[in-house]
N, C-alpha and C positions, 0 to 999 in steps of 0.2 A: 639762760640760753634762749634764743628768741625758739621759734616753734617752724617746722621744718615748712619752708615756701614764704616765711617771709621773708620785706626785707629790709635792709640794715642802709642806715644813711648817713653819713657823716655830715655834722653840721658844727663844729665846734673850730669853723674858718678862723676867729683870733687867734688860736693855738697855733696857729701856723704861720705868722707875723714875725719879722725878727725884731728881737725888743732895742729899743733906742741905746740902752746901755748895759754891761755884763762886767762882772768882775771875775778875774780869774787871780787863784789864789795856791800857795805851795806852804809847807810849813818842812822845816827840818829839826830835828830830834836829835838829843843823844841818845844811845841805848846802853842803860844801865842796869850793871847784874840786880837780878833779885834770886829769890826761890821761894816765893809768892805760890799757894798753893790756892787750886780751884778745882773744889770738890776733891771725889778720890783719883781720879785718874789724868789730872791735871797739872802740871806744876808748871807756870812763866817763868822763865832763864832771863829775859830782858823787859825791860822797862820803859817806855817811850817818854822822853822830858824835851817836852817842846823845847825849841834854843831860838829858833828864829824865821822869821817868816816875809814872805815878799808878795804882794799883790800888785796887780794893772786892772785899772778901769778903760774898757772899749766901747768904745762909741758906732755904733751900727753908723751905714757909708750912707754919708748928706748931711750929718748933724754938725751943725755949723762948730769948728773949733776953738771959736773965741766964746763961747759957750762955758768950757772949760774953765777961762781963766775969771770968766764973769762970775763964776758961783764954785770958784775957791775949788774945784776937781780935780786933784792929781794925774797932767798926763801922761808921764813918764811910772817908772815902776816903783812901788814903796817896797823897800826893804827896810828891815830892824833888826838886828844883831841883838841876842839878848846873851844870858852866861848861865855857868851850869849852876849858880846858885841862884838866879833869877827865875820864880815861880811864877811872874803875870804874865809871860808870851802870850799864849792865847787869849786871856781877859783884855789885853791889848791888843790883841787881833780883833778880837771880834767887836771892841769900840772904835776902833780907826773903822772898819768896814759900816759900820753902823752912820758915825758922823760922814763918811762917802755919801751913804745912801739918800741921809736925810737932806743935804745939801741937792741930790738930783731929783729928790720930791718936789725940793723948792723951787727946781727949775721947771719941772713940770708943772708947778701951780702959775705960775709967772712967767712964761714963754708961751705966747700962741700967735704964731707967726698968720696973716690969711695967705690963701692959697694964693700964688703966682702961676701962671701958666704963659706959655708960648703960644703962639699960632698954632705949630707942630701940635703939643699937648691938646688944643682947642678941638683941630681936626680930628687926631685920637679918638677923643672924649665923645665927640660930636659921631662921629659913625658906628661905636659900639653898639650892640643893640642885646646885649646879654651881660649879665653881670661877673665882673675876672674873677670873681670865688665860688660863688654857688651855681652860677651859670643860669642863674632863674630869666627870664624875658623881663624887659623895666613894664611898668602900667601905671595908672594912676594909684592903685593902693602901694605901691612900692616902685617908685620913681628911682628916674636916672641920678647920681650924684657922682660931685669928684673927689675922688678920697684924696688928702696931702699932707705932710708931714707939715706937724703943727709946731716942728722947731727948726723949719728953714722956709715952710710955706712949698719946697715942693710938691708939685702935681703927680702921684703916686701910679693911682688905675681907678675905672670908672667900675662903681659897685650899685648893687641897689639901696635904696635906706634901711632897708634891715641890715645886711651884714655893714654898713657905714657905722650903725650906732653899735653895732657889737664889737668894733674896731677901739676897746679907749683908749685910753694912757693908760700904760700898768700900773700897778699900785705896789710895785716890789721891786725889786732890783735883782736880781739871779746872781748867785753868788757859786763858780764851781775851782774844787777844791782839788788839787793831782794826788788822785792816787790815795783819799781818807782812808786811814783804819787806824785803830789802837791810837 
């Protein structure tokens, strides 16, 4: 706990970026009896047996869509049907998510579009006089820069060079799942 009269700053502006791409993910189950005991006071009545599962890969708005078919992305939604004697659903899940992932590393190693800007964008850029995240003044130890997506080359907001270089390409891919348990 900081100590009473100080104060507290938030600085962790990349956290607050939407990432280039997210995977959203569902799985469905059969529920099958058991009478599985846990500990004394516990006993499971059903079972969850993965059956089948569906994912979509989204791409945050500007990431050029032929992107996609350039580095093999599924745009549309993957489903797999699997059966109630089929035990790899989710070991199949989670390598289909996996090879997604590694294919949009690749794109991030091998796309770096340079910045484009407009007139519009130039004048923006050109009269800010404070940085769109931390709000610090630009100066010589930490200069004006244009921040832009580096897989369309658009011109984003004008930052100072610290928060620019704390801005990178992620190194992960986010993966959220409806509704996990059991």
């Amino acid at each position: 706990m900081p100590k009473e009269g100080d104060t507290l700053e938030f600085k962790a502006w990349s956290k607050t970026e939407r990432l280039p791409f997210v995977v959203y993910a569902d799985f469905e189950a059969l529920l099958l009896k058991t009478d599985r005991r846990y500990g004394v006071n516990t006993t499971a009545i059903h079972k969850h047996h993965p059956m089948s599962y569906g994912y979509l890969v989204v791409a945050a708005e500007g990431v050029p869509t032929n992107l996609f078919e350039q580095f093999d992305i599924p745009r549309a939604p993957v489903i797999f049907r699997g059966s109630a004697t089929e035990d790899d659903v989710a070991a199949r899940f989670v390598r289909a998510v996996i090879d997604v992932a590694d294919k949009i590393a690749r794109l991030y190693k091998e796309v770096n579009v340079p910045i484009i800007m407009s007139v519009e964008d130039c004048r923006v850029h050109d009269s800010k006089t404070l940085c769109d995240l931390c709000g610090c003044s630009f100066g010589e130890q930490n200069c004006k820069t244009a921040h832009h997506d580096h897989l369309s080359g658009r011109f984003l907001k004008t930052l100072c060079n610290t928060c620019n270089l704390k801005l990178k390409t992620p190194k992960f891919v986010p993966c959220f799942l409806h509704n996990l348990s059991n």
